[in-house]
C-alpha positions as CSV (number, residue, x, y, z in Angstrom):
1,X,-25.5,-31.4,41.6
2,X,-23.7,-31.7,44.8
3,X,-21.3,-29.2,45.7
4,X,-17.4,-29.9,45.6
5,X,-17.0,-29.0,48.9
6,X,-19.4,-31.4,51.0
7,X,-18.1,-34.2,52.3
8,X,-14.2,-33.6,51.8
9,X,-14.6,-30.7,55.0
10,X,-11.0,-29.7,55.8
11,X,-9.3,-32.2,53.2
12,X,-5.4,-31.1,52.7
13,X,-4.4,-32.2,49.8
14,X,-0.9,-34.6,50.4
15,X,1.5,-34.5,48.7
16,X,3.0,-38.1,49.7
17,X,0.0,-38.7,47.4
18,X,0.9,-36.2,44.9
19,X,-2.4,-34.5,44.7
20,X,-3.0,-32.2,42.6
21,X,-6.9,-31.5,41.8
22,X,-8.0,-30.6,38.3
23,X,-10.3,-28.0,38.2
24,X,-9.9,-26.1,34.4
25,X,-13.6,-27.2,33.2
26,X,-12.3,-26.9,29.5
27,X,-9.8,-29.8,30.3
28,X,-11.7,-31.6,32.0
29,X,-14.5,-31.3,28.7
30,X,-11.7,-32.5,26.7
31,X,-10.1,-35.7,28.7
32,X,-14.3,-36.6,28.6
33,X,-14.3,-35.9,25.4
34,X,-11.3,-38.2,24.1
35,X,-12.6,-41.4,26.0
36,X,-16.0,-40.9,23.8
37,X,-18.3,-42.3,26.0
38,X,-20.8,-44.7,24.9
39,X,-23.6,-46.4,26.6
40,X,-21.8,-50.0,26.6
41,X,-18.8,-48.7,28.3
42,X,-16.8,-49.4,31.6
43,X,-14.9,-47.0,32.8
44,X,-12.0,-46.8,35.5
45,X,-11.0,-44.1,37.1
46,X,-7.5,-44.2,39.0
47,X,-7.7,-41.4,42.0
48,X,-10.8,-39.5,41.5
49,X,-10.0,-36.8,44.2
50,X,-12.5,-34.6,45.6
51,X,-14.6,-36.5,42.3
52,X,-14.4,-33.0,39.3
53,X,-13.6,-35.6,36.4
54,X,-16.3,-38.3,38.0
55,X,-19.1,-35.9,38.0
56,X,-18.0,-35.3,34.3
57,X,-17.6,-39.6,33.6
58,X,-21.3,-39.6,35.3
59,X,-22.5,-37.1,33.3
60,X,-21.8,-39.2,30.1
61,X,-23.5,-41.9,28.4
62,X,-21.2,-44.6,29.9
63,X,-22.5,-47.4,31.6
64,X,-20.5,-47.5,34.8
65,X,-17.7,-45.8,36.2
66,X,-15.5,-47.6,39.3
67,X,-13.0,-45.4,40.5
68,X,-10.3,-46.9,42.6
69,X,-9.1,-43.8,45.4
70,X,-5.8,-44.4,48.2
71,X,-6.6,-41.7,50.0
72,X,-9.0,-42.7,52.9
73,X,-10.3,-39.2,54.0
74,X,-11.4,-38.7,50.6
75,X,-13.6,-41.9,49.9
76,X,-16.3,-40.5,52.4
77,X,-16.8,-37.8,50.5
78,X,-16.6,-39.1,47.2
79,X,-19.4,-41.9,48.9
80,X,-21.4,-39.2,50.3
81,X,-21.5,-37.3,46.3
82,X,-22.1,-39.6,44.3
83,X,-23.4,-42.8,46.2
84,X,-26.7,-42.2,45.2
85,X,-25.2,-43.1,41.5
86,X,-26.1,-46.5,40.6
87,X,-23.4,-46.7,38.0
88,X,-20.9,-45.3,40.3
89,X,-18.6,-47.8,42.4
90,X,-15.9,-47.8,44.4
91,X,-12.8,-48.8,46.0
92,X,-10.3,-47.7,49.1
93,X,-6.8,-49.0,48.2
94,X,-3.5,-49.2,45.9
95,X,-4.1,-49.1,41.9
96,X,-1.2,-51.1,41.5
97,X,-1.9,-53.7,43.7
98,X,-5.8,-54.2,43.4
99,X,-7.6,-56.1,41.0
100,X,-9.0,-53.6,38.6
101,X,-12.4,-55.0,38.2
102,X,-15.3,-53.5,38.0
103,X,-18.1,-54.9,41.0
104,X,-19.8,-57.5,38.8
105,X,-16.2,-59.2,38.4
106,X,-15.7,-57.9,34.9
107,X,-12.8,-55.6,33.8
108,X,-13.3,-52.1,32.4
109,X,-13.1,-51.5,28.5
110,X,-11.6,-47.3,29.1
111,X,-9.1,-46.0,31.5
112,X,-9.6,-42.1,32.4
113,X,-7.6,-40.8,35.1
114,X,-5.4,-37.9,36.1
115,X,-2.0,-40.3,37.4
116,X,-0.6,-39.3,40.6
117,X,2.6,-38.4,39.1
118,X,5.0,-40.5,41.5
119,X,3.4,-43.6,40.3
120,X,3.9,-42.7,36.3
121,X,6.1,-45.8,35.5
122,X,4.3,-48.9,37.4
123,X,0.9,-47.7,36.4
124,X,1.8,-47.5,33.0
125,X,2.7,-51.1,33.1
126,X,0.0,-52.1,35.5
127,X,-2.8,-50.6,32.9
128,X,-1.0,-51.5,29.1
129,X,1.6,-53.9,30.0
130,X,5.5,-54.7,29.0
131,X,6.3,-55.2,25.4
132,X,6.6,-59.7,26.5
133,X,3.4,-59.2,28.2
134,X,0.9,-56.6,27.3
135,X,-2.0,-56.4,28.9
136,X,-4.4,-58.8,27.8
137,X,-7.3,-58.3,27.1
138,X,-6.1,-54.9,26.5
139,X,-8.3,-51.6,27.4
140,X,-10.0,-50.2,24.3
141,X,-8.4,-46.6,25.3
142,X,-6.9,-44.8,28.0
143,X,-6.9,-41.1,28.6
144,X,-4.4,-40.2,30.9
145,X,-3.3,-36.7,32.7
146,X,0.3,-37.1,33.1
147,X,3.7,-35.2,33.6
148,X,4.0,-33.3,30.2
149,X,8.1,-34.7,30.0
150,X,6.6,-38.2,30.0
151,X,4.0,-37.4,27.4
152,X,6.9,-36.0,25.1
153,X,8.7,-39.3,25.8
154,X,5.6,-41.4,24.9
155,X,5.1,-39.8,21.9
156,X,8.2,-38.5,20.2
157,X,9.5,-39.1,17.0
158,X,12.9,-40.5,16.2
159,X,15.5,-38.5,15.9
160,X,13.7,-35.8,18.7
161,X,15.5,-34.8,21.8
162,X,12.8,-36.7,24.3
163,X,12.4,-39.9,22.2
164,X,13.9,-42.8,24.3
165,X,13.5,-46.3,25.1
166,X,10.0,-45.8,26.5
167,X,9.1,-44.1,23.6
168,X,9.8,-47.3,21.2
169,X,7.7,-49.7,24.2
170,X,4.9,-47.6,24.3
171,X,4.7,-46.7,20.8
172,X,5.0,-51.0,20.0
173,X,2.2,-51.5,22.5
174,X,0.0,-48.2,21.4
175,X,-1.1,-45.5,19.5
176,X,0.1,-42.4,21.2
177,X,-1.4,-38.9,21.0
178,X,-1.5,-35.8,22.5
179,X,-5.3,-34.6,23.8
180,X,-4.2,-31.4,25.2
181,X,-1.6,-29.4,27.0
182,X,-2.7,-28.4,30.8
183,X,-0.6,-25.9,32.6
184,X,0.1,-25.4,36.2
185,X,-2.6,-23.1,36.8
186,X,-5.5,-25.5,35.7
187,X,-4.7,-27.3,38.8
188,X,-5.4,-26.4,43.0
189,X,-2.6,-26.4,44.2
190,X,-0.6,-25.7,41.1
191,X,2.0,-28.4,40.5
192,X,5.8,-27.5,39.7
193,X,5.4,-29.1,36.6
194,X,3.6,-28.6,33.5
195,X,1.2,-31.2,32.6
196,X,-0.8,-32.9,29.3
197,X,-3.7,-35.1,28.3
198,X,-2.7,-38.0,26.5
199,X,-4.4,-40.5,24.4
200,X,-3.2,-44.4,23.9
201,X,-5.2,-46.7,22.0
202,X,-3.4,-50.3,22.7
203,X,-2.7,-52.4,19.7
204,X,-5.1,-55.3,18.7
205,X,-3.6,-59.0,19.7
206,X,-2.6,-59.3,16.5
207,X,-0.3,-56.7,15.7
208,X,1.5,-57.2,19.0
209,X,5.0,-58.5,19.4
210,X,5.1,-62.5,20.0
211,X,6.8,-63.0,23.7
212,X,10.3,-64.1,22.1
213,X,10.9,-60.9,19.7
214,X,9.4,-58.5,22.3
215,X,12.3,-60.0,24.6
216,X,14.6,-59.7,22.2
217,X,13.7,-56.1,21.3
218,X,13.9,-55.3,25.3
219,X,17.5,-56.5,25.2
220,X,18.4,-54.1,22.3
221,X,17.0,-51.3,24.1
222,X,18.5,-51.7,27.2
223,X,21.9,-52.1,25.8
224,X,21.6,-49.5,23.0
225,X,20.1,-46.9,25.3
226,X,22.4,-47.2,28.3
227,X,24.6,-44.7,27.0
228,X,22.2,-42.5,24.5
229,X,24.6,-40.8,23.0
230,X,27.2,-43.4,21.7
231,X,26.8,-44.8,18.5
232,X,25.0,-48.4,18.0
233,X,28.7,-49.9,16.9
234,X,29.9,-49.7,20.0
235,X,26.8,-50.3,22.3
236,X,25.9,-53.5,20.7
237,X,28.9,-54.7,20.1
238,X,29.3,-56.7,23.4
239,X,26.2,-58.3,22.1
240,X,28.1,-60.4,18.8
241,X,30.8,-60.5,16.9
242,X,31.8,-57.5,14.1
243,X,31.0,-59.1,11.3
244,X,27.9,-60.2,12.8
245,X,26.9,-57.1,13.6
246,X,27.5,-55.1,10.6
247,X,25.3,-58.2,8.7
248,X,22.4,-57.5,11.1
249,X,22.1,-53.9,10.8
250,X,22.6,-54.0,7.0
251,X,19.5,-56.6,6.8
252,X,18.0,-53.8,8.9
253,X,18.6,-51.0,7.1
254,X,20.0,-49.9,10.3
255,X,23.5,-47.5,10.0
256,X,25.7,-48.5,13.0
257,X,26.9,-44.7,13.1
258,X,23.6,-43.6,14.2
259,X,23.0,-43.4,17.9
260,X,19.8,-45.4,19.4
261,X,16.9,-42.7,19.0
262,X,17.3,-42.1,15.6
263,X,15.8,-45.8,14.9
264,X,11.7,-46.1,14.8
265,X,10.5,-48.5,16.6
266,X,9.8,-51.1,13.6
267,X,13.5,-50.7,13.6
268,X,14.7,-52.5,16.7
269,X,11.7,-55.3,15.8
270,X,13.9,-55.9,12.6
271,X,16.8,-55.8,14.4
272,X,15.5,-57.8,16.7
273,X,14.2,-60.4,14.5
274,X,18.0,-60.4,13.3
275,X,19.1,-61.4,16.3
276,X,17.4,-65.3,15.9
277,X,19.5,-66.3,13.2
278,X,22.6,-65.7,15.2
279,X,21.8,-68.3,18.1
């Protein structure tokens, strides 16, 4: 196997880029291990660095691996390590403004990536979609490296400190799990922050929100959430009248004492679903 080094001679890392490279082996076993790689799949790759996860992705049973890298003075390298790869492909430019297919046109079925941090938010959106307009057709599973404060959010509970209004999109658009925490040190150079491997497995068509409810649910959110730690009376309040109100969250089950993130998200959908027979 080629060594790390060739081809990425005098490489700083940038932190305009926020790199970071992964170089804990045991992580890196484990993020490979939760995309369970079969023959049949496609995999993409968002910033493979100096290529220590690709070498892993090529090193599995999958059937092709296109990794899509901004950094210019790293695609040489990453060309001249694993070009001789006939499953490996590919592209210089912006993951969030590229069309994520693979070079026979086709879109990937996995997503395994370590997320430059800064980008967190759109790429989210750009790889599972908004709860109006998920992703379609939807990745099979993504196993992404991200900010351990963000993974929290994704996957807490109501009623815990980091559950939010992120936590009730996600968790309406996937199934969110934690692979593994990865500290500071499993990283060259060591971020500030500590980090975690993350599993979603979007939801099938047909357990998805239909356009209307998921727009409906969005407007709950963003009201309700605005100000966290006031109670839902008076956050959706502007939204209707009393009497309204106190109807809806009764049909809900919903107590308009409680503050927004001690609802589940099947909550705000019945809320939400409330909300038609008002107009």
């Amino acid at each position: 196997m080629h060594s790390e080094a060739m081809g990425f001679h005098g490489h700083q890392t940038r932190k305009r880029f926020g790199q970071h490279w992964l170089k804990d082996q045991s992580v890196l076993d484990r993020i490979v291990a939760a995309a369970d790689l079969q023959q049949q799949d496609r995999v993409l790759e968002v910033g493979p660095g100096r290529g220590a996860l690709t070498e892993r992705l090529l090193a599995s049973p999958a059937g092709a691996v296109h990794a899509v890298e901004l950094d210019r003075d790293l695609v040489g390298g990453l060309k001249e390590r694993f070009g001789g790869e006939p499953r490996f492909s590919l592209r210089q430019g912006d993951v969030l403004e590229l069309p994520l297919l693979l070079e026979d046109g086709a879109p990937a079925g996995k997503v395994v990536a370590n997320i430059p941090y800064n980008i967190t938010g759109p790429l989210l959106e750009r790889l599972i979609g908004r709860l109006d307009r998920p992703v379609d057709p939807a990745y099979q599973t993504l196993v992404l490296l991200v900010q351990k404060e963000v993974a929290e959010r994704i996957r807490a509970r109501p009623g815990h400190s980091s559950f939010s209004a992120l936590s009730v999109r996600m968790q309406l658009l996937a199934h969110c799990h934690s692979v593994c925490p990865v500290p500071p040190r499993c990283f060259q150079p060591p971020p500030k922050v500590q980090s975690e491997v993350i599993q979603l497995n979007p939801l099938p068509a047909e357990e998805r929100l239909e356009p209307l409810l998921a727009r409906r649910v969005e407007l709950l959110l963003k009201q309700a959430f605005l100000a966290r730690r006031k109670m839902l009376r008076n956050t959706l309040g502007s939204l209707m009248p009393e009497t309204q109100l106190q109807q809806l969250a009764a049909e809900a089950g919903v107590n308009l004492q409680q503050r927004p993130q001690e609802l589940a998200p099947q909550t705000w959908v019945a809320l939400a679903r409330g909300l038609n027979q008002f107009d």
